[in-house]
N, CA, C and O atoms as CSV, one atom per row, in Angstrom:
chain,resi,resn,atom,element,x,y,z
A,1,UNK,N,N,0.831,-1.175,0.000
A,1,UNK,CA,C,0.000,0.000,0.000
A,1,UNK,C,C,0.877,1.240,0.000
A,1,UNK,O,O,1.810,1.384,0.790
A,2,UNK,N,N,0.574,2.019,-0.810
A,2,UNK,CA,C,1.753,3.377,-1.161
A,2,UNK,C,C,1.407,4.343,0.111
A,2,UNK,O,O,2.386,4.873,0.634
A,3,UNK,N,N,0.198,4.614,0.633
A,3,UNK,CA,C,-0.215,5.901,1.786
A,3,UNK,C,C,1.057,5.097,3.026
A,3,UNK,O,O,2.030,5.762,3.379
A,4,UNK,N,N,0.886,3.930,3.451
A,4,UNK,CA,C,1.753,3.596,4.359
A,4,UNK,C,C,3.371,3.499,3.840
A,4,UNK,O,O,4.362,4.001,4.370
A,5,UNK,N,N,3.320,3.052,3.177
A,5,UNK,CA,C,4.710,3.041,2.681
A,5,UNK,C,C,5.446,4.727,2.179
A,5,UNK,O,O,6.614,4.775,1.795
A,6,UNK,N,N,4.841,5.608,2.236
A,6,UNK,CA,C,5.415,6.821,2.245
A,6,UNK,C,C,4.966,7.475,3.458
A,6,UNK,O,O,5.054,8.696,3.330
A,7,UNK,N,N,4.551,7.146,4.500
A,7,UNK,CA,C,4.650,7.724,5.848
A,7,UNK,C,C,6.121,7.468,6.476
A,7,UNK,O,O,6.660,8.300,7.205
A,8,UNK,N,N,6.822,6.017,6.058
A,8,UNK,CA,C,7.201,5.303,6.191
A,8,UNK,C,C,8.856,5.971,6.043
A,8,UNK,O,O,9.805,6.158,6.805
A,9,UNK,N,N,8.516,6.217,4.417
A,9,UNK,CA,C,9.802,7.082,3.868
A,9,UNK,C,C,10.151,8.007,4.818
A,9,UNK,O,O,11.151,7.940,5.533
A,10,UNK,N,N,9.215,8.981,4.821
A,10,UNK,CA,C,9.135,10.510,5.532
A,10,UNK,C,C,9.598,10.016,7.096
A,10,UNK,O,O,10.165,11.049,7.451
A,11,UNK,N,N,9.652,9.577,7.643
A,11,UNK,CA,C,10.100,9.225,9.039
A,11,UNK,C,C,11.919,8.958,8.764
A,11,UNK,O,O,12.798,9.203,9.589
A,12,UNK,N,N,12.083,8.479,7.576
A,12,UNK,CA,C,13.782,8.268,7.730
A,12,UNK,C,C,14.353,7.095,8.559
A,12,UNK,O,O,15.495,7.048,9.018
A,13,UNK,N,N,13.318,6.081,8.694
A,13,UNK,CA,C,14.081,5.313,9.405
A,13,UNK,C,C,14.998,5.015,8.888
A,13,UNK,O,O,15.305,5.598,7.848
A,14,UNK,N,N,16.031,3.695,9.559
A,14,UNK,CA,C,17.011,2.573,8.700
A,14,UNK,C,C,16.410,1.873,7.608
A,14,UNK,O,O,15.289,1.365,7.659
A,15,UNK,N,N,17.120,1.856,6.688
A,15,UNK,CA,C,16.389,0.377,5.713
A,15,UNK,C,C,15.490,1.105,4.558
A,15,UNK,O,O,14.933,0.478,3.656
A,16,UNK,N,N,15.411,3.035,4.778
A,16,UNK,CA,C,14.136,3.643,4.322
A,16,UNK,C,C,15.244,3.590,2.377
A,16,UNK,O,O,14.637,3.230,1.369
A,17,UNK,N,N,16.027,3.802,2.338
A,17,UNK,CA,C,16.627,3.864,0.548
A,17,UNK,C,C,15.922,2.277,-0.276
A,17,UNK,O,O,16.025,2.100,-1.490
A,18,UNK,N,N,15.356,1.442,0.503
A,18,UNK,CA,C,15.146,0.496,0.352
A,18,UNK,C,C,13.250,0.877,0.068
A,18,UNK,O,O,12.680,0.752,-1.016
A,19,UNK,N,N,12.858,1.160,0.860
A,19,UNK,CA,C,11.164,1.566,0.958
A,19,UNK,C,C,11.290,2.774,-0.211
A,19,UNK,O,O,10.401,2.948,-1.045
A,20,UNK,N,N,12.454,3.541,-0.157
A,20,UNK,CA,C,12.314,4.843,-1.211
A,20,UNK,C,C,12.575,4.207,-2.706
A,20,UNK,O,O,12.041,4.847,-3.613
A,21,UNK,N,N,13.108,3.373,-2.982
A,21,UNK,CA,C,13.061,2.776,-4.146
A,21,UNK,C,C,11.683,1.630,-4.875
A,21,UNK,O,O,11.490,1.368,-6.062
A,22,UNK,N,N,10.912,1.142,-3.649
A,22,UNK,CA,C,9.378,0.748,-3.843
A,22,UNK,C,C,8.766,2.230,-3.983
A,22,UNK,O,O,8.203,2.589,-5.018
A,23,UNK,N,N,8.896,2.928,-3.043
A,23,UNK,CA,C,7.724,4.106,-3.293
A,23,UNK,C,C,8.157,4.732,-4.722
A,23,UNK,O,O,7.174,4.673,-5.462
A,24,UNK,N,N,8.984,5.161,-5.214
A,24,UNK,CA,C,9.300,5.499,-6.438
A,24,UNK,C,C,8.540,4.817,-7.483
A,24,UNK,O,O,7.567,5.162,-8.154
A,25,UNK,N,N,9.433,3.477,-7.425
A,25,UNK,CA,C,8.480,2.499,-8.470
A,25,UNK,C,C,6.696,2.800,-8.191
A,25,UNK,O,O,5.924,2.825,-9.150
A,26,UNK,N,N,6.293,2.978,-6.990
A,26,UNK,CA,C,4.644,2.706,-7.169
A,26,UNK,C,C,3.891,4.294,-7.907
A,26,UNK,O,O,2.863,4.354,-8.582
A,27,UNK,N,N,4.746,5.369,-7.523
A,27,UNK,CA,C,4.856,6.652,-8.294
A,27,UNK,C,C,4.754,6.989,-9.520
A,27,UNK,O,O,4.075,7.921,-9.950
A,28,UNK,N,N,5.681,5.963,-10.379
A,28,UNK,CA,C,5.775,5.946,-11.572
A,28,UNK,C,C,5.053,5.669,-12.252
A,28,UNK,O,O,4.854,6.208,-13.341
A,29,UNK,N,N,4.132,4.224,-11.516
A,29,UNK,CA,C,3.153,3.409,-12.064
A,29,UNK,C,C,1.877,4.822,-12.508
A,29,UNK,O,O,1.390,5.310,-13.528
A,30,UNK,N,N,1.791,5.012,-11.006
A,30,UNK,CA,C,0.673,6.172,-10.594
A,30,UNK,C,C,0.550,7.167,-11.875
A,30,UNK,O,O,-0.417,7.397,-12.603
A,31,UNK,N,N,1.500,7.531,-11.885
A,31,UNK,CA,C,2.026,9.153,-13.198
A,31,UNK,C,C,1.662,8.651,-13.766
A,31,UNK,O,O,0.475,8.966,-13.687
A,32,UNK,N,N,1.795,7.514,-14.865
A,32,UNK,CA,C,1.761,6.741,-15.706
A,32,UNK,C,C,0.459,6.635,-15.975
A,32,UNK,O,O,-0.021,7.223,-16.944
A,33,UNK,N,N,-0.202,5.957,-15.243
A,33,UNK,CA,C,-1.901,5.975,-15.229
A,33,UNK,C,C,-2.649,7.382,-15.077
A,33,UNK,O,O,-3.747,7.482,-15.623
A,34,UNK,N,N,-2.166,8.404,-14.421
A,34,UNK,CA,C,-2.411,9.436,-13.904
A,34,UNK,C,C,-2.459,10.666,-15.786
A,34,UNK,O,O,-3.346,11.277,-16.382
A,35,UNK,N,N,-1.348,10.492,-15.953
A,35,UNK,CA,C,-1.018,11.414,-17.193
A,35,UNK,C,C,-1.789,10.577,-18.212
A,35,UNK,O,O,-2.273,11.335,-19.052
A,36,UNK,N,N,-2.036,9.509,-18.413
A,36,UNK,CA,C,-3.008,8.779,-19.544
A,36,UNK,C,C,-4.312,8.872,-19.607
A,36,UNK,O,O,-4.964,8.505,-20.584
A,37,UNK,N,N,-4.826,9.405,-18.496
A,37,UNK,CA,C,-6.078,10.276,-18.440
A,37,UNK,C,C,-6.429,11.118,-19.038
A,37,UNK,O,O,-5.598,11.522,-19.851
A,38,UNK,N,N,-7.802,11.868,-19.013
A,38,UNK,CA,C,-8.638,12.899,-20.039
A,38,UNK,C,C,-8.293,14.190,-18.932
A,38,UNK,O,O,-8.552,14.057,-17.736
A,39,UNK,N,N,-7.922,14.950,-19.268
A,39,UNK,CA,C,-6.860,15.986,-18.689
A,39,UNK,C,C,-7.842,16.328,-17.547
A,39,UNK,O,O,-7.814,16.050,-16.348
A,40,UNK,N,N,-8.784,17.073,-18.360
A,40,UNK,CA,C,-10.231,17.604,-17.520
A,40,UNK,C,C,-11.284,16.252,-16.695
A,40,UNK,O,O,-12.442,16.387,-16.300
A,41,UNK,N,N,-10.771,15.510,-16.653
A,41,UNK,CA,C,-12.016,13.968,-15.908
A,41,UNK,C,C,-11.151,14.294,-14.567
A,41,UNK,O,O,-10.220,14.990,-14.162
A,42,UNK,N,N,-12.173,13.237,-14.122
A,42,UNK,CA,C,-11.883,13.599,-12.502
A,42,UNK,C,C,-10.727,12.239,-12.586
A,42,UNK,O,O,-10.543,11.438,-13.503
A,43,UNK,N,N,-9.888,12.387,-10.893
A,43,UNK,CA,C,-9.124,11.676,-10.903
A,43,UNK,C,C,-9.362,10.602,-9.439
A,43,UNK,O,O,-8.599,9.737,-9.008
A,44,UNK,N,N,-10.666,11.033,-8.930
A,44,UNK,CA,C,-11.083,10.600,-7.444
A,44,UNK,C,C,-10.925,8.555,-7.793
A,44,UNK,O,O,-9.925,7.926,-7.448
A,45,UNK,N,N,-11.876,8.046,-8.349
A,45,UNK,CA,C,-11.471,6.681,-8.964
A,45,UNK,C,C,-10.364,6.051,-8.950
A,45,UNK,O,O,-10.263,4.968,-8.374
A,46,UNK,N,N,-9.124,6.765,-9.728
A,46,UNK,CA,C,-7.791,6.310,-9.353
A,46,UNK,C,C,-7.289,6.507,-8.179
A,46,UNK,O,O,-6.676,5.525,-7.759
A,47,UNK,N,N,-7.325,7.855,-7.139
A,47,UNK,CA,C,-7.368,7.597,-5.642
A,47,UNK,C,C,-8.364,7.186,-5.161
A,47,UNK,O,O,-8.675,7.899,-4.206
A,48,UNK,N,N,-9.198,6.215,-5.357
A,48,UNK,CA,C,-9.735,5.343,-4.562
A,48,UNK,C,C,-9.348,4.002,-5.167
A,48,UNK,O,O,-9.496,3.055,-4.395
A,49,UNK,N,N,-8.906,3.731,-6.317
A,49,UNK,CA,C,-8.141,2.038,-6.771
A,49,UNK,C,C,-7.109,2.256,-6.047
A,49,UNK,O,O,-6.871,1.280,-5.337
A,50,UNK,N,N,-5.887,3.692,-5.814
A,50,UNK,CA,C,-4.709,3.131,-5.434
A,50,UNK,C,C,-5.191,3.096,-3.586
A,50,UNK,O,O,-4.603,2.346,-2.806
A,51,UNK,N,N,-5.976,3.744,-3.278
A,51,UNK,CA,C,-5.860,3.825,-1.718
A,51,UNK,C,C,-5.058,4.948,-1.236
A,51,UNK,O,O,-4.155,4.743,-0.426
A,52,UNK,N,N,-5.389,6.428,-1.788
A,52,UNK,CA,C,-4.449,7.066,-1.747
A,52,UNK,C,C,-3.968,8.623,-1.407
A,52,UNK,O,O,-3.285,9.180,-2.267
A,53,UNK,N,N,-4.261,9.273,-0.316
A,53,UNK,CA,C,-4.579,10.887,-0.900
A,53,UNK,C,C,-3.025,12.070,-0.802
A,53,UNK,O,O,-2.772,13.267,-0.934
A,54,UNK,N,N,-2.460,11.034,-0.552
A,54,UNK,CA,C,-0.878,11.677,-0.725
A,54,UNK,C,C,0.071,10.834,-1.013
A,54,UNK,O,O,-0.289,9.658,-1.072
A,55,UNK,N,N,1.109,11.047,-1.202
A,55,UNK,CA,C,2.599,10.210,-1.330
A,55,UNK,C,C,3.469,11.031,-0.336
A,55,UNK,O,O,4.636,11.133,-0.713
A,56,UNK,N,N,3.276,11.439,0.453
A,56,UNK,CA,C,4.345,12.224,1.584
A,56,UNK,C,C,4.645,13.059,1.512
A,56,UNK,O,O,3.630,13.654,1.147
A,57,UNK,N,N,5.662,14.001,1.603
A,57,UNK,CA,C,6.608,14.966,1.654
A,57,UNK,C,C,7.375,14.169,0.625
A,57,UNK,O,O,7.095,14.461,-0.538
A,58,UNK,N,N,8.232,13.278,0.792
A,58,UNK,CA,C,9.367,12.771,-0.433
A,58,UNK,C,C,8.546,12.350,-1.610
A,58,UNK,O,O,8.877,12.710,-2.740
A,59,UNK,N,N,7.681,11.738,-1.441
A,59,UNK,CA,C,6.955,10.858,-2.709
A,59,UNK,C,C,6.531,11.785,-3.334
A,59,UNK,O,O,7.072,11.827,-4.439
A,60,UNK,N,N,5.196,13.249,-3.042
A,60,UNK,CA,C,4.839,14.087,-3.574
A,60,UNK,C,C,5.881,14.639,-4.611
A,60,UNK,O,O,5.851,14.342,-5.805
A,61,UNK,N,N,6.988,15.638,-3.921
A,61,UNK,CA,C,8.294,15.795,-4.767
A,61,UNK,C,C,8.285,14.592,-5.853
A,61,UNK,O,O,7.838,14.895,-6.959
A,62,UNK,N,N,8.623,13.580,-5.706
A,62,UNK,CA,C,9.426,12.395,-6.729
A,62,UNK,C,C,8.022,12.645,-7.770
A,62,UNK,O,O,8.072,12.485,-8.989
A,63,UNK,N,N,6.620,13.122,-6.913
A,63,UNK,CA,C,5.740,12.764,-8.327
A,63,UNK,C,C,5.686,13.893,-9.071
A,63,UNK,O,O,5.261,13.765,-10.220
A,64,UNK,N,N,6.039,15.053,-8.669
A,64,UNK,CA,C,5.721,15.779,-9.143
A,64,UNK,C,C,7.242,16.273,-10.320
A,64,UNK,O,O,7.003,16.810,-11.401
A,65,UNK,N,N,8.389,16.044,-9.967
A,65,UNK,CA,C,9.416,15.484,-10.970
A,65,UNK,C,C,8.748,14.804,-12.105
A,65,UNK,O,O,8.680,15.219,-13.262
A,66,UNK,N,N,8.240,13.653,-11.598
A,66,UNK,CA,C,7.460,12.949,-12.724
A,66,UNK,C,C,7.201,13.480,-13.548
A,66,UNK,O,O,7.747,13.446,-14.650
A,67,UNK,N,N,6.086,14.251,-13.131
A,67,UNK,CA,C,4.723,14.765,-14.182
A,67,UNK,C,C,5.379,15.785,-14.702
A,67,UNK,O,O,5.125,15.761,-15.906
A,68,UNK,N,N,6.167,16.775,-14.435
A,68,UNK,CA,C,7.196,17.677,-15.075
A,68,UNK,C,C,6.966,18.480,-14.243
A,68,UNK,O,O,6.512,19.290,-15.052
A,69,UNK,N,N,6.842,19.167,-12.983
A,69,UNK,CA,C,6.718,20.107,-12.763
A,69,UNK,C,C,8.014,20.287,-11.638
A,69,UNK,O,O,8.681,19.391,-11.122
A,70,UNK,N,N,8.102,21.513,-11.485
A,70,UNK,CA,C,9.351,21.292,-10.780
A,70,UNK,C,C,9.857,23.362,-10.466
A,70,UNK,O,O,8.984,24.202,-10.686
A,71,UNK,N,N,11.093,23.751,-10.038
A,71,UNK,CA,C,10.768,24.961,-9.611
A,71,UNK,C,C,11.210,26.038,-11.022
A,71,UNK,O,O,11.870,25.542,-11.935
A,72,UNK,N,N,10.781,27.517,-11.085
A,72,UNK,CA,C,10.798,27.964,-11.970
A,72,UNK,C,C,12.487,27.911,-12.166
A,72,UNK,O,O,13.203,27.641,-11.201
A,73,UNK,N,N,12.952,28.148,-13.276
A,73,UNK,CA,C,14.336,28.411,-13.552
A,73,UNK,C,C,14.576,29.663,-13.516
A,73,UNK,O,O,15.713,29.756,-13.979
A,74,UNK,N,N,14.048,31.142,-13.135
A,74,UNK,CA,C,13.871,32.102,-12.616
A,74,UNK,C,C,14.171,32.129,-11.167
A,74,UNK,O,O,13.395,32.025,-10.217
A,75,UNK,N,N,15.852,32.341,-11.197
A,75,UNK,CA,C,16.388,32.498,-9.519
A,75,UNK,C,C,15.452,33.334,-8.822
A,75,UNK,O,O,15.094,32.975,-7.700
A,76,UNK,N,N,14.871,34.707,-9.462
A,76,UNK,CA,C,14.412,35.482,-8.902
A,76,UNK,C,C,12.866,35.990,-9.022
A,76,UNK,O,O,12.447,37.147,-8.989
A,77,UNK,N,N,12.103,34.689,-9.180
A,77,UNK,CA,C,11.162,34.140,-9.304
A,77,UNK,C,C,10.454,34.351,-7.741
A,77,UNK,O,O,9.296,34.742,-7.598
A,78,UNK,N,N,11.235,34.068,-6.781
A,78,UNK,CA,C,10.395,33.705,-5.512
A,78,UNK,C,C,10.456,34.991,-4.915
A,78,UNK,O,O,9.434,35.312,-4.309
A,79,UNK,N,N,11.377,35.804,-4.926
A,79,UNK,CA,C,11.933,37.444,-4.057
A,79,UNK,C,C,10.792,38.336,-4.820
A,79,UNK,O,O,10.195,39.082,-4.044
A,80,UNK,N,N,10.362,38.411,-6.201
A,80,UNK,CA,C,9.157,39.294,-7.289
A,80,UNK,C,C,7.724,38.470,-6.253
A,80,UNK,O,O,7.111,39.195,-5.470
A,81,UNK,N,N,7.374,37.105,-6.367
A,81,UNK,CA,C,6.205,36.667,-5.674
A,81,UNK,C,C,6.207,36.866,-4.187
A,81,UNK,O,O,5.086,37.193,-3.798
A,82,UNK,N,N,7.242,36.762,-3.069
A,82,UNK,CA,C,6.777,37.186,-1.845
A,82,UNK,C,C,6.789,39.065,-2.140
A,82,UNK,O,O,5.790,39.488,-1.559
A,83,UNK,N,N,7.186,39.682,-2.491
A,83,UNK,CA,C,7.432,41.381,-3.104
A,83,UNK,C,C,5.776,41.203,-3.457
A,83,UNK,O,O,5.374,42.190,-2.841
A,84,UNK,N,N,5.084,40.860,-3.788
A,84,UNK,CA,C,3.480,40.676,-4.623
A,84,UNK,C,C,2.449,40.568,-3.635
A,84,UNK,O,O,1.390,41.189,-3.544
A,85,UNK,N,N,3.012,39.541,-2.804
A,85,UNK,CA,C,2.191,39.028,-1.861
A,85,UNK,C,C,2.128,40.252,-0.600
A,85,UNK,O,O,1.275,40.416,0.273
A,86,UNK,N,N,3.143,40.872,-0.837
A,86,UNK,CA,C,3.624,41.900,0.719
A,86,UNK,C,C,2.681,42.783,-0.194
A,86,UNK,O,O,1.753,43.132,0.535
A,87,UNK,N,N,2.470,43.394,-1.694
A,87,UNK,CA,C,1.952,44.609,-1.948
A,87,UNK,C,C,0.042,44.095,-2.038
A,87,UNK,O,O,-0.860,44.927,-1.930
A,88,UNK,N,N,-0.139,42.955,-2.198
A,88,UNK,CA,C,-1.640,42.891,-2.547
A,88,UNK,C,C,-2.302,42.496,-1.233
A,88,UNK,O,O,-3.520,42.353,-1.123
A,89,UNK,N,N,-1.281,42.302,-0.078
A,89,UNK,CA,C,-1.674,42.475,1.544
A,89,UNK,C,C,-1.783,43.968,1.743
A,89,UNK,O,O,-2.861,44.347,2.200
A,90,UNK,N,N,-1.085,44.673,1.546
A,90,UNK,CA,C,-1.191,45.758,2.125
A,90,UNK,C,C,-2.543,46.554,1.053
A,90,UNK,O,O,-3.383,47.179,1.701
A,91,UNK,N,N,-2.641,46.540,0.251
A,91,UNK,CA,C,-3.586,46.813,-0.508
A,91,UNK,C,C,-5.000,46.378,-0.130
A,91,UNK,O,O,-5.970,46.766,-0.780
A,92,UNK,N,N,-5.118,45.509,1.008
A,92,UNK,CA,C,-6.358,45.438,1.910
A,92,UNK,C,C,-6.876,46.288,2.732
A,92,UNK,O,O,-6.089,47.034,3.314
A,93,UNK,N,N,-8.115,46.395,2.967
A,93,UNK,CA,C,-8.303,46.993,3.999
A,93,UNK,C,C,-8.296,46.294,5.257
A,93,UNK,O,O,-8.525,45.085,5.235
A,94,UNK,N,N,-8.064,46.880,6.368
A,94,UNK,CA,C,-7.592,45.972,7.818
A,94,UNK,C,C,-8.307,45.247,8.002
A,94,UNK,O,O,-8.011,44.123,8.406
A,95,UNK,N,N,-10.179,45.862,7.638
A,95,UNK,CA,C,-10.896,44.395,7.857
A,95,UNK,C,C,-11.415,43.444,6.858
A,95,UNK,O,O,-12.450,42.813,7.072
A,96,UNK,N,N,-10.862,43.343,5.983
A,96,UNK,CA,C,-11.171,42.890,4.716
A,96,UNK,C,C,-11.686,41.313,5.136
A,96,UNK,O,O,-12.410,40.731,4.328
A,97,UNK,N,N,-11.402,40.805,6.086
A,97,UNK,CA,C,-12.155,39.358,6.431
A,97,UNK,C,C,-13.077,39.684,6.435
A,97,UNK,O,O,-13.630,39.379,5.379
A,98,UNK,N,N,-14.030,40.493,7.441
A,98,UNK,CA,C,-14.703,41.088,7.655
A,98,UNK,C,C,-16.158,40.827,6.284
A,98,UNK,O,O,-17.357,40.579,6.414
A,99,UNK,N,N,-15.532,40.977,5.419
A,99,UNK,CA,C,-16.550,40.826,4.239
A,99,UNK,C,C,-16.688,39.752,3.809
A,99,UNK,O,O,-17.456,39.703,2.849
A,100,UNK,N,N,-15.996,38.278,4.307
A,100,UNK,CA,C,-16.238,36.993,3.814
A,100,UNK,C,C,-17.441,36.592,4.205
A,100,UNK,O,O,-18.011,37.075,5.183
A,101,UNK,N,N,-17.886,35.744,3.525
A,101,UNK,CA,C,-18.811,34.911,4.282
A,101,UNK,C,C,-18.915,34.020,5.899
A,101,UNK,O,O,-19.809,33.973,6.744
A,102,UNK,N,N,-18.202,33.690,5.854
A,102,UNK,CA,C,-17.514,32.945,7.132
A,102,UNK,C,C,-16.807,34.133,7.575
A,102,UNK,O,O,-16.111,34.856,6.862
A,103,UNK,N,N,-17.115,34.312,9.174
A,103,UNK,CA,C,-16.311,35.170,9.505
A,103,UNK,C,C,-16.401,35.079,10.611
A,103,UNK,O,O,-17.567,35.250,10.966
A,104,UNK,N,N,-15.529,34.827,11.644
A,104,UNK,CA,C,-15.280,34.729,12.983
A,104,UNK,C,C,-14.419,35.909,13.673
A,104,UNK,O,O,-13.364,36.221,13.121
A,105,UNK,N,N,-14.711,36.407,14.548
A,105,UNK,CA,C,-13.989,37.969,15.552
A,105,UNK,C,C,-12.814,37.115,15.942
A,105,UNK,O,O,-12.938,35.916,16.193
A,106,UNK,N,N,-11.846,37.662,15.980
A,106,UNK,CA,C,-10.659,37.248,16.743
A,106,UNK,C,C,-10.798,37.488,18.374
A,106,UNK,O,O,-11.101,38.600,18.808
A,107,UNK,N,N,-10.565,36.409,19.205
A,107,UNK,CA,C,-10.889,36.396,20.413
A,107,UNK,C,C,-9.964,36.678,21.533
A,107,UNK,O,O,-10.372,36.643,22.694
């Protein structure tokens, strides 16, 4: 079962380069079936054949290598997006929760 076997990884025990080379292989399978899909269909079916709603901290990474995604090649990619995030915060108003639907007072 891949959900246990990448809890498994993520802990680091002894013996884990051994479990990280099954979880890989069951990853691959996954992508494999995963990317041969109708882009837009749902994918709930295949996490419920594999038994599955994560691959870990390590496995996630290894899948997402897989599928191609991976970090921008833009060193200065992440310093422009937190710079974005600091200007479209401040560009709130203080109570801008305030207008959600859900909204709870801070206590």
């Amino acid at each position: 079962q891949s959900q246990p076997l990448a809890t498994l990884v993520d802990l680091e025990l002894p013996g884990c380069p051994k479990l990280e080379v099954c979880l890989l292989s069951r990853i691959k399978q996954f992508a494999t079936q995963w990317l041969s899909r109708d882009a837009f269909g749902s994918v709930s079916d295949l996490m419920f054949t594999w038994q599955i709603d994560n691959f870990g901290v390590f496995g996630t990474t290894c899948l997402f290598k897989e599928i191609g995604v991976s970090r921008p090649l833009d060193a200065d990619f992440e310093v422009r997006a937190r710079s974005r995030f600091k200007d479209e915060d401040a560009a709130r108003s203080h109570d801008w929760r305030q207008d959600r639907f859900f909204y709870k007072e801070r206590v």
